[in-house]
FIBASE-905052 format. One record per residue (C-alpha): z, x, y. Coordinates in steps of 0.1 Angstrom, whole numbers, plus 5000, padded with zeros to 4 digits. Layout:
BEGIN
ZXY;...
end
This chain:
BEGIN
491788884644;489388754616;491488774585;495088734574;494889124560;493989244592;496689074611;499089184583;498089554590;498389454631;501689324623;503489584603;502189824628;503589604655;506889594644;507289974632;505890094666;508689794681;511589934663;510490284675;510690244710;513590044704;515790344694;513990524724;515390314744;518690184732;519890494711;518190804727;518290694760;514690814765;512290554768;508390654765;506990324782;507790124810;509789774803;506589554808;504889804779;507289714758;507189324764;503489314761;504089514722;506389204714;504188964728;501289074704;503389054677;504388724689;500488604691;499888734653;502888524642;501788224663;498288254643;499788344609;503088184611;503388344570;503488644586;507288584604;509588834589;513088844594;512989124624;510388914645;511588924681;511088574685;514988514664;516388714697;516288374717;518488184695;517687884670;519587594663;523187584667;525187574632;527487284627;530487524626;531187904621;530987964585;533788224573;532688574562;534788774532;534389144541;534489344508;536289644526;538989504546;537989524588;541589744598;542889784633;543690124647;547290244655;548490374691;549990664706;550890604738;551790994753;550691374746;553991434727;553591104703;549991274693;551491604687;554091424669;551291274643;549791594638;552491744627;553491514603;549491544593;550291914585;553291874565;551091664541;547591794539;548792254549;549292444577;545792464587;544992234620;542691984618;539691924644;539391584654;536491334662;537191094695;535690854711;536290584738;537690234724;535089974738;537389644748;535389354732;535089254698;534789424665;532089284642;530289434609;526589394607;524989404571;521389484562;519489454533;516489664525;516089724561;516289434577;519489244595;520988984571;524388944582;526788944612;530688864612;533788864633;536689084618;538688744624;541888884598;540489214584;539789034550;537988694564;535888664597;533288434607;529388444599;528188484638;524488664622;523088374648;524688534677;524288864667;520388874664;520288794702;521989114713;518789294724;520489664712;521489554679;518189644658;516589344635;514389644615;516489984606;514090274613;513690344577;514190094547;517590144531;518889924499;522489814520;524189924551;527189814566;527789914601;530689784622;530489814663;532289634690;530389394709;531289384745;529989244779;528889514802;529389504837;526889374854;525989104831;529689004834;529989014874;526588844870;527588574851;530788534870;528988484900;526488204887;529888004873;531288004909;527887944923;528687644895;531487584899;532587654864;535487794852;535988214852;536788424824;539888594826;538488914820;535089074801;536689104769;537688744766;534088634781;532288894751;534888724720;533988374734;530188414744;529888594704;531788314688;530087984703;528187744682;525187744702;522988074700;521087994729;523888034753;524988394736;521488494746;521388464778;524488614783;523289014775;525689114751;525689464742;527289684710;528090034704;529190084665;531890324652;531590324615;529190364588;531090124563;528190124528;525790254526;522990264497;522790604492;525090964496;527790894519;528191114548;531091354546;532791284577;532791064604;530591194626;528191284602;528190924593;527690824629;524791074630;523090844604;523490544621;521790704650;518790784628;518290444615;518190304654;521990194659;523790294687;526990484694;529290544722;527490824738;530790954754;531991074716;533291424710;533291564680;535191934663;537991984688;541392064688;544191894696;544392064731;540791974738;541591644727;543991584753;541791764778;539191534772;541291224773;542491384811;538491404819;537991054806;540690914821;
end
């Protein structure tokens, strides 16, 4: 690489070929290259900024490693308040709702959008003309804490959007999966550490430590659930907006259902169950 233009070309070309592959593999579930392919694509972008460290932007994949711990979690005011969901807890409680859902909006049933609660922890993620600028806890539903550290190291949470948009707000639920939990477990007993209780608590504790370091090594993962803002025409309904965070690389639960009835709705939650 000779000049600072040319690696600014190599760069931008990097990262936009990055990000595509990214939602390949995250978000489609259809990856194009082998793991190592994909590495080596990060690594030359990882030589450029070595070379031309001007050329760091805020999506480099060097920030999923974790900097320097914060001194404490700075709090986060969400500008629409982070609300939790209500329960129904039997077929005749849902049938209930609806019916009190017809008395208010007409007789014509509804078609309904589900999709499995993930049990971790919720967060909204903010970005800003593109790029990730903001990560935070739902802590109350009007104040969290600023975890945009922690959140950069979760490998399927995008640093880039596909396509540069003014302001998004997306909110997810971050959660441990599996076999990165048993995996962990198993290295703390090897350590003699203490266990998490269970893989919720272990996903609100690794997202909420000081150190960033730690969280990264820990593989984290996120589906999200809502399109909170977004700079431009809101989508008219939920899965519509869903849809859109799909496009722009973010992942959602890919066990969602969307357009049934209530019947189908508690045929599905048999088949899930």
């Amino acid at each position: 690489m000779k000049t600072i233009a040319e690696a600014m070309a190599c760069a931008e070309a990097l990262r936009q070929e990055i990000a595509r592959h990214r939602k390949r593999y995250y978000v489609d579930n259809d990856p194009e290259i082998a793991d190592g392919e994909y590495d080596a694509l990060e690594r030359k972008l990882l030589e450029i900024e070595a070379a031309f460290p001007e050329l760091a932007t805020g999506d480099s994949p060097t920030l999923r490693v974790g900097g320097q711990p914060p001194e404490d979690a700075a709090p986060f005011s969400h500008t629409i308040p982070m609300l939790s969901l209500d329960n129904a807890y039997s077929a005749e409680e849902l049938r209930d709702w609806e019916n009190r859902l017809l008395k208010t909006f007409g007789d014509t049933p509804p078609t309904y959008f589900v999709e499995p609660k993930v049990d971790g922890l919720s967060i909204a993620v903010h970005y800003r003309d593109g790029l990730l600028v903001a990560g935070a806890t739902r802590g109350d539903g009007e104040t969290g804490e600023d975890v945009t550290a922690n959140v950069r190291t979760i490998r399927s949470i995008p640093l880039r959007l596909i396509r540069r948009v003014s302001h998004l707000e997306a909110r997810g639920e971050v959660f441990f999966p599996r076999s990165a939990f048993e995996e962990m477990t198993r290295r703390r007993m090897e350590a003699g550490e203490a266990l998490f209780a269970n893989a919720r608590n272990a996903a609100a504790g690794s997202l909420r430590l000081l150190d960033s370091k730690i969280t990264a090594g820990r593989r984290l993962d996120c589906v999200f659930y809502q399109l909170a803002q977004y700079g431009g025409v809101m989508p008219g309904t939920h899965s519509e907006g869903l849809q859109l965070l799909r496009r722009l690389g973010l992942r959602t639960n890919p066990l969602n259902r969307s357009g049934l009835n209530l019947v189908e709705v508690l045929e599905y939650l048999n088949d899930l169950a």
